[in-house]
N, C-alpha and C positions, 0 to 999 in steps of 0.2 A: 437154103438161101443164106443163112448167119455163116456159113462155112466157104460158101463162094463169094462174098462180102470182105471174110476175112483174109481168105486170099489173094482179092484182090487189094486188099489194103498194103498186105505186105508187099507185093510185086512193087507197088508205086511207090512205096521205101524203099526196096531194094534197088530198083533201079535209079533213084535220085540223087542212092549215096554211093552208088559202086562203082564212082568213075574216076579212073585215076589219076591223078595229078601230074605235071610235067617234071616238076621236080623228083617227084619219085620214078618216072620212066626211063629221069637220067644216072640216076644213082645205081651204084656196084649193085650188082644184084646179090640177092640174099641167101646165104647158104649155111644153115645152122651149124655150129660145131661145140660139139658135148667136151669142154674142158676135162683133159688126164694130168696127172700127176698132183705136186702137190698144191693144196688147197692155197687161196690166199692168207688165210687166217684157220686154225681149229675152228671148224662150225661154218666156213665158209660152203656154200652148194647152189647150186644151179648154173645158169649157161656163164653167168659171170667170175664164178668161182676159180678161175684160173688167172688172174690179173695179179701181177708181183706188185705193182706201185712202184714204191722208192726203195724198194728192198737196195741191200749196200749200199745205196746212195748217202748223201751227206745227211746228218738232222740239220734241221732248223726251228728255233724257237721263236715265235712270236711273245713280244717282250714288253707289247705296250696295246692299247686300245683304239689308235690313231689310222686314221683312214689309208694312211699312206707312210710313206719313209718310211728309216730306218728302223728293224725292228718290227715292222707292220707286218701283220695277216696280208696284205697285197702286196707287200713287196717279197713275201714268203713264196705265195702263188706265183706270182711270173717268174721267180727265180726259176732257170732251165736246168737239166741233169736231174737223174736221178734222188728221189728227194722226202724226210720223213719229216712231216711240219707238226711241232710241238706248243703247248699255250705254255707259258709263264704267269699267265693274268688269267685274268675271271673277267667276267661280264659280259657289256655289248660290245661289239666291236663294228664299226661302220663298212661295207664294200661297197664303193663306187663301184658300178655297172662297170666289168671290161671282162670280156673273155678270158679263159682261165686255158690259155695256148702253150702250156708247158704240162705234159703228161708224167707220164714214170713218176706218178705221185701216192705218198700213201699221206692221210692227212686223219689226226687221231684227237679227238676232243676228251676221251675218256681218261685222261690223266692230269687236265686241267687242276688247278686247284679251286679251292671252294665248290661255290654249284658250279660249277666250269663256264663255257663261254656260250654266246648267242650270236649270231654274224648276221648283224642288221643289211641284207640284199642277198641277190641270190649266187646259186650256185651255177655259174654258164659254163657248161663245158664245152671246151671247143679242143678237146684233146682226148688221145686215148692209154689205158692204161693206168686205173685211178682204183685205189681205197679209201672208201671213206665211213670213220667210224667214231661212233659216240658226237656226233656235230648239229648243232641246231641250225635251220637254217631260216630267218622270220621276214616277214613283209609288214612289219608295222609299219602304221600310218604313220607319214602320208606316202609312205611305197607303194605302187599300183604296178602288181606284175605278175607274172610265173616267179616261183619259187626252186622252180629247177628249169634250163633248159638246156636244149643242145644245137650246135650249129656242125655241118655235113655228118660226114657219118664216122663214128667213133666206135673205138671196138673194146671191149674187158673193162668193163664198170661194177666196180660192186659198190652197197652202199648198206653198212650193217647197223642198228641202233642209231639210226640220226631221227630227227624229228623236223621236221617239215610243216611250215604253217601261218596261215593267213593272206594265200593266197586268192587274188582279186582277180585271178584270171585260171586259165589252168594252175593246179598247185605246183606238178609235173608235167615238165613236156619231153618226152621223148618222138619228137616228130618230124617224120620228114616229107611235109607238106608247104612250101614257102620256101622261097631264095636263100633265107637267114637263117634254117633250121634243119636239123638235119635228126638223124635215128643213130641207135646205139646197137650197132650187133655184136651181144656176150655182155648182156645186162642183169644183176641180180639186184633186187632190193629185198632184205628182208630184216623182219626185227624192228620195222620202224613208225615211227606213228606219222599218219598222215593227215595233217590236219590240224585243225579246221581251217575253213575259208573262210574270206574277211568278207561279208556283204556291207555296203553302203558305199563301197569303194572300187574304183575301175567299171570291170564288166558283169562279171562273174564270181561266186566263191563255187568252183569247179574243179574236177581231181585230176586226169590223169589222162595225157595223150599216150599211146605208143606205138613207135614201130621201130620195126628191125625184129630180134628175137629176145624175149630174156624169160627170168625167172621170177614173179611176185609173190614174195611166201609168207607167210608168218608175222604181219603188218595189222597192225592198226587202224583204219579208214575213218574217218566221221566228220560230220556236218558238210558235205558237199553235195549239190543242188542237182549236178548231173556229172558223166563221165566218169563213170568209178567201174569198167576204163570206158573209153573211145579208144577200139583198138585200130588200126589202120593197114599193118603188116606185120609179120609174116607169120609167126607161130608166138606164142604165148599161152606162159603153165601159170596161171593165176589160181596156188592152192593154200589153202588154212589162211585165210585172210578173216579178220573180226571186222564186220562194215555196221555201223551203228547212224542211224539218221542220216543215210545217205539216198537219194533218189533213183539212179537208174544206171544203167552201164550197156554198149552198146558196140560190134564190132561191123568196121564199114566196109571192108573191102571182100570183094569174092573168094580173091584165093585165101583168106586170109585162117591160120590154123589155131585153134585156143581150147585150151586145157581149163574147166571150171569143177573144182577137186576142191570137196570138205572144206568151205566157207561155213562161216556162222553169222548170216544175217538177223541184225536186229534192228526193227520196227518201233521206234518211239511209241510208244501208247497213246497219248494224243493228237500225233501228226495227221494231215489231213489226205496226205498222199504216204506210197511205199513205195520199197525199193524195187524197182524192175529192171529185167532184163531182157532184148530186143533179140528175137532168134535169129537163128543162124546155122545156113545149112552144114557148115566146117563149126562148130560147137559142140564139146565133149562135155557132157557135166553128169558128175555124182557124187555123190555120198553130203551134197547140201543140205545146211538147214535155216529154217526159219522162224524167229520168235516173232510173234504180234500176237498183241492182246493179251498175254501170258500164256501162249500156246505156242508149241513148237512142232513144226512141219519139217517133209521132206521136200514141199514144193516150196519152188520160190516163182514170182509172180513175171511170168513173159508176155512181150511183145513178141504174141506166134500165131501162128496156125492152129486151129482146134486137133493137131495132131503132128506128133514130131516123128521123125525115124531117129534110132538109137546109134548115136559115132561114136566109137571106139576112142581111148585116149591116144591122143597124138605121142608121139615117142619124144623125150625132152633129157636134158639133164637130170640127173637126180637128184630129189628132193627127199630126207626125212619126212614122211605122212601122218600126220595125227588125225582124230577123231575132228570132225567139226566142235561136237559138246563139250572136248576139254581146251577150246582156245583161249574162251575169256579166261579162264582161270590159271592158264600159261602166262597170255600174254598181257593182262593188264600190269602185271607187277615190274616186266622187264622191256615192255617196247619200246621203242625212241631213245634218245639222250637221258638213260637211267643213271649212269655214271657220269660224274664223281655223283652223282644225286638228282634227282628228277626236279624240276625247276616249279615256277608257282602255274606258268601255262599248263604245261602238261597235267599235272599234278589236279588241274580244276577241271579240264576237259575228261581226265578218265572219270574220278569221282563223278561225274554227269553220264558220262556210258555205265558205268555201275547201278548208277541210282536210277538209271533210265527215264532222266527229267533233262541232261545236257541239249540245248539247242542252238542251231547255227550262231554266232554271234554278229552282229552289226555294230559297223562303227557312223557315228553322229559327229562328224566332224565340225568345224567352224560354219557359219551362215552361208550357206551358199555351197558349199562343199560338198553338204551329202546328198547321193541320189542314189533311188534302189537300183538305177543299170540294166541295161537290155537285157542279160540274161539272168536277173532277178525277177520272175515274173511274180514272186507270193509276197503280195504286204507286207509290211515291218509288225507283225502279229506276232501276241504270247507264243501264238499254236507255232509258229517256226523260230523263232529268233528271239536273243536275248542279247543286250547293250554290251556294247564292248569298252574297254578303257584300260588305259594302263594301270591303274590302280587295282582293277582285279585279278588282271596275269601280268604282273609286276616279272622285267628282267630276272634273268640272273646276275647274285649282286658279286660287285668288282671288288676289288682291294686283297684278295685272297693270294696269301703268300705260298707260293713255291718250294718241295723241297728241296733240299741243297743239292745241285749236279757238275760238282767243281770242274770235272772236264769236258762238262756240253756234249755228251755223248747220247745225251737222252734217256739215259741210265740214274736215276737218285742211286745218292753215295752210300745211303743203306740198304738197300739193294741190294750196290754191288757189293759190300762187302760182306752181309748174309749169303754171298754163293758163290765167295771166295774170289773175286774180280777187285781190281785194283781201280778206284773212283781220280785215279792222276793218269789214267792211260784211257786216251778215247781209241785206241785199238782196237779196244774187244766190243765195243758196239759191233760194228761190219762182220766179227768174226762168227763162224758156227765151229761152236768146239763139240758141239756132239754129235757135227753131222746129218741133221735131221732136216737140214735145206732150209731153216729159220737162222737167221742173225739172231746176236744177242740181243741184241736191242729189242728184235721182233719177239723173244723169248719173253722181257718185261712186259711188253706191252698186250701180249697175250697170256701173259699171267701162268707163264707154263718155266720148267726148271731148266734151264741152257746146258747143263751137265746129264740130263737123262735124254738120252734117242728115241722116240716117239715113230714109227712110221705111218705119219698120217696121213697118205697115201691112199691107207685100207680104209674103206667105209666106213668099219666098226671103231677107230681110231677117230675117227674128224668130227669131235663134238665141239659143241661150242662150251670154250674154257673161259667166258665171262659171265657166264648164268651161275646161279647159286646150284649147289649140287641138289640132288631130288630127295 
C-alpha cells in the first residue's frame, strides 16, 4: 500500500508540472552543441566554453561610479561592437534596470582596483556571446528581483568567478517560460558563489531557473529556500557543485535530460528541514554526498518512488570531475569574486558554510516594508535566518586608485614593459604575437605570457591560470 500511495503521489506531480508552456512551444528548438576549439579563457569548460566576448574589440574602462553617462558601467554595456569592459574605480556602482542588447562582450572585474567593484541591479541579458568574469552582482535593499535574467533565447554565456546575491526572487533565471524571458543555449557557469537570498524582501530568496542546455560546475550554492535548480529544458550537467543550507531542487519537464555528478550536500545541523531532490525518470546521478549531523552519505534525500531504475549519464560537454569530498576544500578559498579580493559579503557567508552555523539572512526594513512573502513559508526563527544589514556585509570600499595604462589598451604600463610591449602603443592590445588565438590584452588578463604559444586547444593545456597553483 506505502508503495502504491507513493506512486500515486508522484504521477499527480508529475502530471501538474509537465505541461509545456506556449512560449517554449514557440521557441527554436534545442539542439546541444559540445563547443571545439579554443577555450574562452584557460579553464574555460562546458557547453558555454566556446563564447569569444569582445575578443579584438575595443577596451572600455568604466571611470566613475554614476549610474549613467560618460564614463559609466551602462553607458560601457550598451556601447555596440565588439568589446572588453575594464573598472578604473572600486566600489558600488548603480544599474538601472535596462537590457544588456549589445553582445560580443567580454566584461572583467578581476583587475579592478582595491576590493574591486559590486554592480548594485542585475545582470539582464538580452544578447548573445558574453564573458563574464571576476563580477559581483547584488540586489541590496530596497531591490526586489532576479539577480540574473534572460529575455528570448541567447547562445555562448559563460560566467567564471562572479558572485551573485540577494536575490528576492529567483537568484538566476535562465528561463524560458513567459513573453519577457527567454533560455540560454551554450551556458557555462562555474567557479561562482551563489548566493544568498534576501528573505523579507519581494517573494522568495530562491536559486535558479534553467532552460536551454548548459554546464553548472564547481559553484558555491547557499541559503536558498527552494530551486537549487527548477530545471525546465533540455539537458543539463549539474556536477562538483557545494550546496550548503539549501532546501530542494527539482526538474519539470518530461523530456527534460540532467546530469547530477559528485555534489557535496551539506545539511545545517540545526535546520528543521533538508535538502531534497524530486525524481525523475531522465535523472543521472552519482558519485553524491551527503553531510547531516556530522555524518556523511552517499544518499541524498528524494522526492521518489520507493524504487528508481539506474540512467546512464547523458553525453554533455566536458567537464574536469573531482571528488565530491575534496570540493569544500577547493572551493571555499577561490569561488566568486575572489580577485582583486573577496569582499566583506562573501567573506561572512563562507565563514558561515565552514563553521556550519551561516543562515539565510532577512532583511527588516523600514515600518511597514517588511513581510516574509508567499514563498517564504518558515518564520523569521534562529533555526533559519539571521538579520541582515549593511553594516555586517558592508560594500566593497571605493576610492581605490588604478594602475597607470597611458594608452588605454587595457594593458598597466608595467606589464607592458616587463614583456617587452611598449605602454604608448594601444596596437598590441588586439594583437596575438604568439599565435595562440589570445590577444594581448586577453594574455594579461589571463595571467598567462603573450610571448609563449600555449595550445589550449588540448584538454591537458586548458587549466584555469587564475587559481593559485597546487
Amino acid at each position: 500500500m506505502k508503495r502504491f500511495l507513493a506512486l500515486v503521489m508522484v504521477a499527480a506531480l508529475w502530471s501538474a508540472v509537465s505541461q509545456p508552456c506556449a512560449a517554449q512551444a514557440n521557441a527554436p528548438p534545442i539542439v546541444p552543441k559540445v563547443p571545439k576549439g579554443l577555450p574562452a579563457f584557460p579553464g574555460a569548460q562546458g557547453f558555454g566554453a566556446g563564447a569569444t566576448g569582445g575578443r579584438g574589440g575595443k577596451v572600455i574602462y568604466v571611470t566613475n561610479n554614476d549610474p549613467s553617462g560618460p564614463g559609466s558601467y551602462s553607458q560601457a554595456i550598451q556601447t555596440p561592437g565588439p568589446r572588453i569592459i575594464l573598472f578604473a574605480v572600486s566600489g558600488t556602482i548603480p544599474y538601472p534596470f535596462q537590457w544588456i542588447t549589445e553582445g560580443d562582450l567580454t566584461l572583467i572585474g578581476t583587475t579592478a582596483p582595491g576590493e574591486g567593484v559590486e554592480i548594485l541591479g542585475r545582470l539582464p541579458i538580452a544578447s548573445s556571446n558574453i564573458i563574464g568574469r571576476g563580477m559581483r552582482f547584488s540586489n541590496r535593499p530596497p531591490l526586489d528581483e532576479d539577480v540574473v535574467q534572460t529575455a528570448d533565447v541567447r547562445r555562448d554565456v559563460i560566467v567564471d568567478h562572479c558572485s551573485f546575491r540577494y536575490g528576492s526572487d529567483e537568484l538566476v533565471r535562465f528561463k524560458g517560460n513567459g513573453a519577457s524571458l527567454g533560455r540560454v543555449d551554450g551556458l557555462t557557469v562555474q567557479y561562482c558563489i551563489l548566493g544568498p537570498g534576501l528573505a523579507g524582501l519581494g517573494c522568495h530568496p530562491w536559486g535558479a531557473e534553467l532552460d536551454g542546455y548548459g554546464s553548472i560546475h564547481h559553484n558555491v550554492w547557499y541559503h536558498l529556500l527552494d530551486r537549487v535548480p527548477k530545471t525546465l529544458g533540455a539537458l543539463w550537467d549539474w556536477r562538483n557543485n557545494l550546496i550548503y543550507n539549501c532546501r530542494n531542487g527539482y526538474l519539470r519537464l518530461p523530456d527534460i535530460r540532467f546530469n547530477m555528478i559528485n555534489n557535496y550536500v551539506i545539511d545545517r545541523p540545526d535546520s528543521p528541514f533538508r535538502y531534497t531532490f524530486m525524481y525523475h525518470p531522465n535523472l543521472h546521478d552519482s558519485g553524491n554526498l551527503r553531510e547531516a549531523d556530522g555524518k556523511v552519505t552517499g544518499e541524498l534525500v528524494w522526492f521518489a518512488p520507493p524504487f528508481r531504475d539506474y540512467v546512464p549519464p547523458f553525453p554533455v560537454a566536458p567537464v574536469t570531475t573531482h571528488k565530491a569530498d575534496e570540493l569544500e576544500a577547493m572551493l571555499t578559498p577561490i569561488a566568486g569574486a575572489f580577485l582583486p579580493s573577496r569582499d566583506a559579503t562573501d567573506r561572512h557567508f563562507i565563514e558561515g558554510l565552514t563553521a556550519r552555523t551561516g543562515r539565510i539572512p532577512y532583511w527588516e526594513g523600514p515600518p511597514g516594508s517588511w513581510a516574509r512573502g508567499k514563498g517564504s513559508p518558515l518564520k523569521f526563527t534562529k533555526e533559519w535566518y539571521e538579520r541582515w544589514t549593511p553594516e555586517s556585509c558592508p560594500p566593497p570600499a571605493a576610492g581605490a586608485k588604478p594602475p597607470a595604462d597611458s594608452d588605454r589598451d587595457g594593458m598597466p604600463d608595467d606589464w607592458e614593459q616587463a614583456h617587452g610591449l611598449n605602454p604608448a602603443d594601444a596596437t598590441d592590445g588586439p594583437a596575438d604575437a604568439d599565435g595562440d588565438g589570445y590577444t594581448t590584452v586577453e594574455e594579461f588578463l589571463n595571467r598567462t605570457d603573450p610571448h609563449q604559444a600555449v595550445d589550449y586547444t588540448k584538454p591537458e593545456n586548458n587549466v584555469h591560470t587564475l587559481h593559485p597553483a597546487p
